[in-house]
Each structure stands twice: as C-alpha cells, then as structure tokens.
C-alpha positions in Angstrom: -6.6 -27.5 20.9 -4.0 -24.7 20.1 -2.1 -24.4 16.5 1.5 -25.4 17.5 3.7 -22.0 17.3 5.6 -23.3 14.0 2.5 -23.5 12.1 1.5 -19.8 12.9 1.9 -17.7 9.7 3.0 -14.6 11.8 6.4 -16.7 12.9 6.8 -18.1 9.9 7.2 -15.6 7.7 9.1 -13.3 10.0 11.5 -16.4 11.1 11.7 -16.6 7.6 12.3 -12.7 7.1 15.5 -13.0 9.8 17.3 -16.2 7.8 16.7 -14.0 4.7 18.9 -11.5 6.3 20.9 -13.5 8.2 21.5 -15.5 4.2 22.1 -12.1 2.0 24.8 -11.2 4.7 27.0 -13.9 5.1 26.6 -14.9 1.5 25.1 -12.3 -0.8 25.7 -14.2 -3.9 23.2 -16.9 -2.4 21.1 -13.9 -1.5 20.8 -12.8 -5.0 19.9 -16.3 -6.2 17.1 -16.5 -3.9 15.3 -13.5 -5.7 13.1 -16.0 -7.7 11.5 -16.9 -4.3 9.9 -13.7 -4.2 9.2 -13.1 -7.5 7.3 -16.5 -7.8 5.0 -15.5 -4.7 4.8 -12.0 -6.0 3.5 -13.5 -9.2 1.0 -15.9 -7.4 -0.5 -12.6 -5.5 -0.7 -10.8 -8.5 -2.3 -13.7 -10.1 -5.8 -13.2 -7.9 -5.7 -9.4 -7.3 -7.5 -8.2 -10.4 -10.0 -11.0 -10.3 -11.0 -10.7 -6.4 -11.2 -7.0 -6.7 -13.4 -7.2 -9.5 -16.1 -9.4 -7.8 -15.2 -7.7 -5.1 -16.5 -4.5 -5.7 -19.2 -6.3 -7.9 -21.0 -8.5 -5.4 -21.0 -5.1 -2.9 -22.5 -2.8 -5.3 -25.2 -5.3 -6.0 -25.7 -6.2 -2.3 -25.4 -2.1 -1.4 -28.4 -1.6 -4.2 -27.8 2.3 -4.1 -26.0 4.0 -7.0 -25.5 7.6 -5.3 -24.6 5.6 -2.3 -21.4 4.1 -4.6 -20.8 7.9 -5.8 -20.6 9.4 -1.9 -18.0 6.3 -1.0 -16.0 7.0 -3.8 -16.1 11.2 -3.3 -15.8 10.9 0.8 -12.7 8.4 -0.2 -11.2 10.4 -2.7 -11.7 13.6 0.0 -10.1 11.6 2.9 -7.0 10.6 0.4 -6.0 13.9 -0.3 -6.5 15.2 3.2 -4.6 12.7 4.7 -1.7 12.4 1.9 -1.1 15.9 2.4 -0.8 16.1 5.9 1.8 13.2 5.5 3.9 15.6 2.8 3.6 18.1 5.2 5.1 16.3 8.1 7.9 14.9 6.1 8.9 18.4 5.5 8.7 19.7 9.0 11.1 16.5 10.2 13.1 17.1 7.3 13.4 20.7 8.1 14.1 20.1 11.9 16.8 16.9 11.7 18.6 17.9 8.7 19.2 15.1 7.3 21.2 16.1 3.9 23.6 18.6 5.5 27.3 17.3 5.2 26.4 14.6 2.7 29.0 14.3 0.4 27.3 14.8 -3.1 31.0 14.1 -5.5 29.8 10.7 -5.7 26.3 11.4 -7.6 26.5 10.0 -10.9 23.3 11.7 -13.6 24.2 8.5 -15.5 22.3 6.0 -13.4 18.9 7.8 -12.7 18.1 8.5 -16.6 15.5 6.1 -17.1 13.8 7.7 -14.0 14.0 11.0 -15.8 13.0 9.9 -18.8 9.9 8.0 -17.6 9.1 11.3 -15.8 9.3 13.5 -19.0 6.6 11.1 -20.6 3.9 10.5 -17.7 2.1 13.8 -17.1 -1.2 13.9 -14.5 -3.5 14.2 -17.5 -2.2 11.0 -18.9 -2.4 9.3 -15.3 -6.6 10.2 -15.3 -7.0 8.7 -19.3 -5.0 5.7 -18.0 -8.2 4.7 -15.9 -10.3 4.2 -19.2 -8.7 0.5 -20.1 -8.7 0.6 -23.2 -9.8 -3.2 -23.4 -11.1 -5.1 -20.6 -8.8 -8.2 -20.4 -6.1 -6.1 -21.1 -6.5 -4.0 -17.5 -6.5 -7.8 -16.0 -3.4 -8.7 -17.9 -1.2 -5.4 -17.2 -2.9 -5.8 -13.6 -4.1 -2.1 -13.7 -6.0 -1.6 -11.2 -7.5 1.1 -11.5 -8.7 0.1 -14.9 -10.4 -3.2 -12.9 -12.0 -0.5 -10.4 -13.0 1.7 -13.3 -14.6 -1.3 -15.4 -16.1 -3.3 -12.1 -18.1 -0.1 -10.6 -20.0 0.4 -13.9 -20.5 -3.6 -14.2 -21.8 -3.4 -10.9 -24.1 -0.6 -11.6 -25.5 -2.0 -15.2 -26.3 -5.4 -12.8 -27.9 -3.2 -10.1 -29.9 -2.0 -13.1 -31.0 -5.2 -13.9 -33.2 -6.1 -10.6 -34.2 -10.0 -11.0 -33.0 -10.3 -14.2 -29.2 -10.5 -12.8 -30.2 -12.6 -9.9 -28.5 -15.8 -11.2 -25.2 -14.4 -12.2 -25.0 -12.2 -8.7 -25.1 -16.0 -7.0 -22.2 -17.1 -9.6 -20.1 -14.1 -8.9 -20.7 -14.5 -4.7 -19.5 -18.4 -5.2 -16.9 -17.7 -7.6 -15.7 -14.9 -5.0 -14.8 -17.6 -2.2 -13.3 -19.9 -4.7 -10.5 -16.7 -5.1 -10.4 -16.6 -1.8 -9.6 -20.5 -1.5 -7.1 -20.0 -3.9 -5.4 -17.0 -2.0 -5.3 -19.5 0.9 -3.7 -21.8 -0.7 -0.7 -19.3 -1.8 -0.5 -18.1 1.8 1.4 -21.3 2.4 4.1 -20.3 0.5 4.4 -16.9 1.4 7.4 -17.4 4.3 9.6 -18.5 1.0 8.4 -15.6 -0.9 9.4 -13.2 2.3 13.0 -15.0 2.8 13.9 -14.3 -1.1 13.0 -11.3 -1.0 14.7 -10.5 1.9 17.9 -12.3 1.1 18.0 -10.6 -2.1 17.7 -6.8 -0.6 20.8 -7.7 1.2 22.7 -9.6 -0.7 22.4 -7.1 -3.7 22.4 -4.0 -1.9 24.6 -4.8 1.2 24.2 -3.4 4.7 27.4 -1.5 4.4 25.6 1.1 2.0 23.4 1.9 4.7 26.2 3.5 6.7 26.5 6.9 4.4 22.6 7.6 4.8 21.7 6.1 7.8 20.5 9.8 9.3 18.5 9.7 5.8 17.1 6.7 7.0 16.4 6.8 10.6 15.1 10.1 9.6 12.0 8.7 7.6 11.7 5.6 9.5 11.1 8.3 12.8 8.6 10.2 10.6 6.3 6.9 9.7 6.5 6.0 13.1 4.8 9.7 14.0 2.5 9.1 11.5 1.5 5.8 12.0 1.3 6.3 16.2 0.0 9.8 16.4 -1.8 10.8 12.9 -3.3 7.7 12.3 -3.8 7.1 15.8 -5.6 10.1 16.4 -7.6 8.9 13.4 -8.6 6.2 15.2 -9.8 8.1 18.1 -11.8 9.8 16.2 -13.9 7.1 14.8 -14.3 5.2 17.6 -11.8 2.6 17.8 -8.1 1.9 18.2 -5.1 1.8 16.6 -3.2 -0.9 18.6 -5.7 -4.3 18.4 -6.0 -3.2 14.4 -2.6 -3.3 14.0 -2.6 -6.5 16.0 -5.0 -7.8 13.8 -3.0 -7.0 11.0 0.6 -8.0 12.0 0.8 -10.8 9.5 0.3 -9.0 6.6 2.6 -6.3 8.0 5.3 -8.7 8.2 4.5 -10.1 4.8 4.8 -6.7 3.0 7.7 -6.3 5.2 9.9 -9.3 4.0 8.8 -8.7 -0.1 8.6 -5.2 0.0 5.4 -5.2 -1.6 1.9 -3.7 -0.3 0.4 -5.6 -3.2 1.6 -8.8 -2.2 -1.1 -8.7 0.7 -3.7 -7.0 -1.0 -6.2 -10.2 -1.1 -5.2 -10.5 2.6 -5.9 -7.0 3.4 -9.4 -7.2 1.8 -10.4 -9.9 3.3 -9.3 -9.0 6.7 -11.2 -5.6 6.8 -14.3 -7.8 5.8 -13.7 -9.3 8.7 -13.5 -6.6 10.8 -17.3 -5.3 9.9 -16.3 -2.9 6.8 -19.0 -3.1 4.0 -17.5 -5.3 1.0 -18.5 -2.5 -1.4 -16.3 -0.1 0.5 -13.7 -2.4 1.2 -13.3 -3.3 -2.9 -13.5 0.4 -4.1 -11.7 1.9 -1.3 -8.6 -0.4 -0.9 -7.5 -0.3 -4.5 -7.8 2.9 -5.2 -5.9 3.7 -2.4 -3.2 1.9 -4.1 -2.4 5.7 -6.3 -4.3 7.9 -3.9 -3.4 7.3 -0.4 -0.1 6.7 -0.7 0.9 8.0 3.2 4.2 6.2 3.4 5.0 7.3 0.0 4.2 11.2 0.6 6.4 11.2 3.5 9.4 9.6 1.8 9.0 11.7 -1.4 9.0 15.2 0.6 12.1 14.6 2.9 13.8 13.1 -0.1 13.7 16.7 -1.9 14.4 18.4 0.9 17.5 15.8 1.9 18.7 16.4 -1.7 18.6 20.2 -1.6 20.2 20.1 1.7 23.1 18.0 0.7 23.5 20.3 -2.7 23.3 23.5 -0.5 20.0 24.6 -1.8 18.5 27.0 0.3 15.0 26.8 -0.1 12.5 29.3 1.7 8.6 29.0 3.3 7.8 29.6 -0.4 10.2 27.7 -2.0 8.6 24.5 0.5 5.3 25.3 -0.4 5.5 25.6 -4.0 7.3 22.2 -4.0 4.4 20.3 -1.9 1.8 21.4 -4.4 3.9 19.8 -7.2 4.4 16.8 -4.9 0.6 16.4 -4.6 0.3 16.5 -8.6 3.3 14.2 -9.1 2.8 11.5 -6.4 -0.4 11.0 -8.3 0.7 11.4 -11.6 3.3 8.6 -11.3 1.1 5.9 -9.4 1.6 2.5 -11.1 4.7 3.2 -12.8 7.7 0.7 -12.1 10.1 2.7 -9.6 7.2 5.5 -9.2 9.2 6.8 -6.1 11.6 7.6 -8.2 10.1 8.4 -11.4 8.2 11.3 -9.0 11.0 12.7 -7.6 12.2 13.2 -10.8 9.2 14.9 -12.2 9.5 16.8 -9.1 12.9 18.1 -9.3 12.4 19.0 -12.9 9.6 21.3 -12.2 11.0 22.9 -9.2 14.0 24.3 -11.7 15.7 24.9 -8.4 17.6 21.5 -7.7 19.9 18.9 -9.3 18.1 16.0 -10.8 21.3 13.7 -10.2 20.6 14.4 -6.5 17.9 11.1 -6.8 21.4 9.3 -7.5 22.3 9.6 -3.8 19.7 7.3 -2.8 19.5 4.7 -5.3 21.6 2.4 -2.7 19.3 2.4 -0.1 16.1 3.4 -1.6 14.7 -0.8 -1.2 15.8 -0.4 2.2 13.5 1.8 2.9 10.7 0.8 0.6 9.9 -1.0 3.5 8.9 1.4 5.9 7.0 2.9 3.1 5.2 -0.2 2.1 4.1 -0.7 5.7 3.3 2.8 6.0 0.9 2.9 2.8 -0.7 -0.6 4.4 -1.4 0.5 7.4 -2.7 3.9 6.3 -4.9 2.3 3.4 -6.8 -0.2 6.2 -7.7 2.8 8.3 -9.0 5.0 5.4 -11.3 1.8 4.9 -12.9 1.4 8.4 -13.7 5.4 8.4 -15.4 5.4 4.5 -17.0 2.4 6.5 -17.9 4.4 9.4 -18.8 7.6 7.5 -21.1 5.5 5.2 -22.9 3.4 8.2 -21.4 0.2 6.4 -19.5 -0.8 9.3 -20.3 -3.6 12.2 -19.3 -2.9 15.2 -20.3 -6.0 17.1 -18.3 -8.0 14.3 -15.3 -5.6 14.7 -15.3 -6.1 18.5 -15.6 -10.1 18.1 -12.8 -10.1 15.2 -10.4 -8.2 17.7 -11.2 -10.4 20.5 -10.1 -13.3 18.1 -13.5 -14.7 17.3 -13.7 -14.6 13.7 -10.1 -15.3 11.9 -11.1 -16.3 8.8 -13.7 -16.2 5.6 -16.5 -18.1 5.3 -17.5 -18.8 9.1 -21.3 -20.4 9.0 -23.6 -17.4 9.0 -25.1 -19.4 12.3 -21.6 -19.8 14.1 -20.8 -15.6 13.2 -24.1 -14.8 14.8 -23.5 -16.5 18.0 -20.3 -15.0 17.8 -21.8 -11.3 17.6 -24.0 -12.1 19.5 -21.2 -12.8 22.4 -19.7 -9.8 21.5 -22.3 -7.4 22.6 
C-alpha cells in the first residue's frame, strides 16, 4: 500500500520550507525566534557526521583490501576537483563579464566597518596553514571541532594499519560494520525532524534579512542563480554523459536532500543522507567515505562560481577595469584561496577577502555590498556544491570499477530506497534490474 503524501519527507520539508517563508515575511520577529529550529537539527546532523565518516571510510578500505587502490581514488579525486572547480571559476567569470551585473550599483552605501572580521580572518589563514590543519593534532579533538578533514586524514591510515592486520582485525572490522548501521539508525531517526529544522531556518533568513534587500542586487542574484543553473544542466550534465548515465533520475533521486539543504542552508546538514544514498546507487563505500568529505574543501562548484562573479561584481560596481590579465591573475588566486579558507565560519567571505587583498587592485569594503543577501544565495551555492559533490562520487566510482550498475538502475527505478535491504531481497532486486 502507498505512504500517504503527508508522510513523504520530500513534501514535508519543502511544505515546511514555504510556511518558513510565508512566517519570516509576515512576521520577521517570529522568524528570527524560530532560528533555534534549525540550529537544533543542524546540531543533531553534525552530531553523526564525524562518526559515520569515520567507519565509513574504515569499513571500505578494509572491504577494498588494496592500499594503492586507496592512493589512485584519492589522486583521481583530488584531479577531478580541481578540474572541475576551475572550470566553474571560469564560467562565473565569463557570465559575469557578459551580464554585468555590478555596473550602476550604487557603492556610497559600503561601510569597511562591517566586513573586518572577514579581513582579519583572511590575514591569518594562509594555504600552508589550511594543508597542516589536516594533521589533527589529537584525535577526539578533530571529532569535537567536527574537522573533517582531520576524521578523513586519521580514518584512511586507521583503515590501512587494519588492512595490515589480515585476521588479526577480523573481529573489530564486524564491530565497526554493525556499529555503522546503528549511525545510520540514528540518522533516521533525526530525519523526522528535519521539516522543523528546514522551516527555522527558513523563517529566520527572512525574517532577519528581509526580502526587500533583495531588490538592490537582484541582477547580482539572478546572475549567479543563471550561472549554477548552466552548470548544474550543461557541465555537470555533460559529465553525466560522459560516464554513462544521467543527470535528471540522479537528481530525482536526490530531490530530498536538495530540498533539505535548501531550507537550512547547509550541505552538511545532509551529508549522512548523501552518503548513504550514493551507496545506494552502486558507488563503492570506500569511494563514497573518502570522496564526499573531502569534497567538502575541494570541490566546492557552487562556491567557485559565486566567489569569481562576486570579484568581478565588485570591481564593476567600483569602476575597476580589469583586463584578460587582470581576470586571469585573479582566478589563479581564487584557486589558492577558495582552498585556503575551506572550513572557516563565513569562508565565502573570509575568501573574497583574502582575494581582494592580493589582487591590490580592488576595494576590500566592496564585500560590504553583499553582506545583505549573501544567505540568500548561500542557497544556490549549497545546492550547487551538493549536487556537484554526488556526481564527482559516481565517476571516482566509475573510474575506479567500484560502481554497480545493475544496483544503480534498480535504485533509479525505485527498487532500493533505503539501507540495510536483506542481501537476498537486493539480489532479486538486481537481478530484475538486468
């Protein structure tokens, strides 16, 4: 018998999503008062993340038995990252270049004064310190400050030092594999709140920010919305093609942890979700665990995007003519800085600012134009960098031969749904699939 539409998570949380908006318009001081709701779920998500992607990556290393096998996933990742990343600076620019978005933007009203903690952040994190931050410098402590690329960094060589171990390991492998589904139980269990989480979020971002600060920006903003759109339909699209399946039923597949990261404005609110779904979907758990989280600071495609029509918006709307050079200069910064600043609290920002400052060409109180609607369009980026970070996991599976296609086909087709189907039942299923 069919789930009855109201207990679908997919309406849920986007009914939920509209009544946010709907509630931070009509009364944004109820809005703001909602924001709890979306930190608590936040909190819950964040909760699980180190943990599952520890075992995560664990339990595939030891099921995937090959050391250099680890080392090509994570090169061939790492490759793929900064291909992609800088195609989507690149096209950011180009839009940026053609629309014009800063030109007649009235710049009197930028005040240096609000963006200092961005700057000062900036003037403090450098690239080199961003690669020593991957050494935790305890191991509880990367769990606790949720770094995690400290929790990849410390998980590969656990999982390598129990590959080394043969039979000897055996016993905790099993321990790890069953404590693995219990984090997954748990994340289940949080799901059910998750349509609060997205309403106070959502009533917050509008009750705080208000719709009416839109209006100044809104070519800014339809502007980069357009762009991840392209980028999204005909990059990774054409990605798709290219290894053998399509964008549209993954997407599909995916809507409601879109629509999650939509209503909190948070990629890593979904991140248990994500990893679980693209097991589902045939990808090798050992790719999925090391290749997801690191594309957290590497693969950042919504992110590029924003970051390089937000320098050109701001030299436009400060009259800064700047040539082919000039452009190409700036996007090798912005693929030092958009690493360099991964993990810091307003890292959009925080990179801009290290940006600006080593161009020595334009105004660092520039960033001040977008403070009021850089949330609303966190969105678009956070979808962006979800939906970019799912596809760079199916081709490292692809590449690596760690991908199922049967299983893919039968997930699509809305055979397999969730975790832990009988290994009996998912054979069948396969099976039908063929």
């Amino acid at each position: 018998m069919a789930k009855p539409i109201y207990k679908n998570l997919t309406v849920q949380v986007l009914t939920a999503v509209l009544i946010g908006v709907i509630v931070g318009y009509l009364n944004p001081m109820l809005g703001t008062q909602l924001k709890p709701l979306g930190d608590a779920f936040i909190r819950l998500v964040t909760m699980v993340v180190g943990p599952i992607i520890f075992l995560t990556i664990v339990v595939g290393i030891v099921s995937m038995g090959d050391l250099k096998k680890v080392g090509r996933v994570g090169a061939k990742a790492i490759l793929y990252f900064e291909i992609v990343t800088t195609l989507a600076l690149v096209i950011g620019l180009l839009v940026a270049n053609v629309l014009k978005p800063g030109v007649g933007i009235d710049t009197h009203g930028a005040d240096a004064s609000k963006i200092q903690q961005y700057v000062q952040a900036a003037e403090h994190r450098t690239f080199i310190d961003f690669v020593l931050n991957i050494i935790p410098d305890q191991i509880f402590g990367a769990f606790a400050r949720g770094e995690l690329l400290q929790v990849v960094f410390f998980a590969i060589l656990f999982g390598m030092a129990l590959t080394s171990l043969n039979m000897k390991g055996s016993a905790l492998i099993k321990g790890l594999e069953q404590l693995t589904e219990v984090m997954f139980k748990i994340v289940a269990m949080i799901m059910r709140v998750a349509p609060l989480g997205a309403l106070g979020a959502m009533a917050y971002t509008v009750g705080a920010f208000g719709i009416a600060s839109l209006l100044s920006l809104a070519k800014l903003m339809a502007c980069v919305y357009l762009t991840m759109a392209i980028f999204i339909f005909v990059v990774l699209g054409l990605i798709c093609r290219l290894y053998g399946f399509r964008l549209w039923p993954y997407l599909r597949f995916i809507k409601e942890e879109i629509l999650l990261a939509l209503g909190t404005s948070s990629s890593e609110s979904v991140l248990p979700r994500m990893i679980e779904k693209l097991e589902l979907m045939g990808c090798g758990r050992a790719v999925v665990g090391m290749v997801i989280p690191a594309g957290y600071s590497f693969n950042m495609d919504g992110t590029s995007i924003y970051l390089s029509m937000a320098v050109v918006f701001i030299a436009q709307a400060f009259g800064v003519k700047m040539g082919f050079w000039g452009q190409a200069y700036m996007l090798a910064i912005l693929m030092l800085t958009s690493k360099g600043a991964a993990g810091v609290t307003g890292a959009g920002f925080v990179t801009l600012a290290a940006t600006l400052t080593a161009t020595h060409q334009l105004p660092v109180e520039g960033l001040a134009l977008l403070l009021g609607v850089d949330r609303f369009m966190s969105e678009a980026r956070t979808i962006t960098n979800l939906i970019g970070n799912g596809v760079a996991t199916i081709v490292v599976s692809k590449m690596e031969g760690e991908f199922n296609q049967a299983q893919f086909e039968a997930a699509m087709a809305g055979h397999i749904r969730r975790r832990g189907i009988p290994m009996e039942a998912k054979a069948d299923l396969l099976a039908s699939a063929k």
